[in-house]
Structure formats: C-alpha cells, structure tokens
C-alpha angles and dihedrals in degrees: 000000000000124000110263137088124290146178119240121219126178145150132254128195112221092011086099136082111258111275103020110114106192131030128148136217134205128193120210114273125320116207129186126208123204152133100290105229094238099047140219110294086203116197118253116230112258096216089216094142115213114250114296082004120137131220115256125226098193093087104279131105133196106256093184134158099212088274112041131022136179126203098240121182102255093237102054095246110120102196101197126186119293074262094064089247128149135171114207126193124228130188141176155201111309081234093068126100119262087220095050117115132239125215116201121187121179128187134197106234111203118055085025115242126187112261114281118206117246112225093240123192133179124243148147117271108208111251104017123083103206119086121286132195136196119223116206116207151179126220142192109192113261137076116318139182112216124182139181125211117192110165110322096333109098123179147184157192147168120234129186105232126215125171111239125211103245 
C-alpha cells in the first residue's frame, strides 16, 4: 500500500441482523506511514547567521532570509521526542520589536495535511540580542514544510522528520 490515509471496509459474518445479506463496516481512519517512494527533498541550511549571531557545533546551522531565521539540523533530519515533539528556535532582525509575534505553520508532505499551528512563545537566546522565539510542535514521522511568518518576512523550509527515543 501506499503511504496516505485511508478508510477501511470489511465484512463480518455474524456481525449482521438475520436476514440481511450484505452490510458493510467501516473502522475510523487507517493511515500508513511509510517511506514515500520519491522521497523528501529537505532544504539545506543557508549558514547566513542573523546579525551579532554565532555559528553552532552541536549539529544545527542557521537557514535565514535578513529578517527571520530558524536553527535547522544540518542534515535535514529533524529526531523529536518518542512523543513526536520538537522545539524549534526562531530568531530575528536586531530591529524587531522584542513584543512582535510570530506565526509558525507546519504540513505533513506526503501524503499532503492541511497546515497545523505551532504553540509559539518569546524568549532570550543566549548570546544574541534580537528577539528569539520557541516553536512547539508536534510530528508524525514523515516530510514536512514548516514556515514562519514575523511582520512581513516570511520563511520556510522543509525537515525529514524520525521519532527519537527519548
């Protein structure tokens, strides 16, 4: 079967009223998960560090537009939790306001989903003095397209996502 979402039907004898011949069930959703046969073209961090920002050496590089960036894993494989949880940090231009929102949508790509909303909050990233943001989010595993929208900057990028063990 390929990956997606489908609806399972079947038959079952003695599950029917006597005399009727033919009835169909159907269970909630079935999905399958899978490696999709064309698989996830994930985006390769730019390096292109935000204003007063430092490189990282635990496996994450800045992928950034000028005005937003997010940390990304330099491979494109994003390990969550054994929940399928990930924070991700955001941060922007030194210019922006401490106090401006930042909006984070995030899609499963194969099979496509509708765009989930990312629980976003503000913080302070050590070292950097613009304001900086953590995105919570919740993963199945599988290729997904996340973007960030503060003010009119709007950027994104697409993760392979695994479950970790921890």
């Amino acid at each position: 079967m390929e990956r997606g979402t489908y609806v399972l039907a079947y038959w079952c004898r003695g599950c029917l009223p006597h005399g009727k011949a033919v009835g169909v069930q159907f269970s909630p959703g079935l999905r399958i998960n899978g490696p999709s046969g064309d698989g996830c073209h994930t985006t390769t961090p730019n390096g292109h560090l935000p204003p007063g920002g430092r490189g990282l050496a635990d496996g994450r590089s800045y992928h950034g537009n000028g005005m937003l960036w997010a940390l990304l894993p330099s491979n494109g494989l994003l390990v969550t939790n054994a929940l399928g949880g990930h924070k991700m940090i955001w941060v922007a231009d030194p210019n922006v306001s401490a106090n401006t929102r930042l909006t984070v949508r995030y899609r499963l790509l194969d099979p496509a989903s509708p765009p989930l909303g990312a629980s976003t909050g503000g913080g302070t990233l050590t070292g950097y003095d613009g304001p900086s943001w953590a995105s919570r989010m919740s993963f199945e595993p599988g290729c997904w397209q996340v973007t960030g929208r503060v003010l009119d900057a709007t950027l994104s990028f697409v993760v392979q996502v695994v479950r970790g063990s921890g």
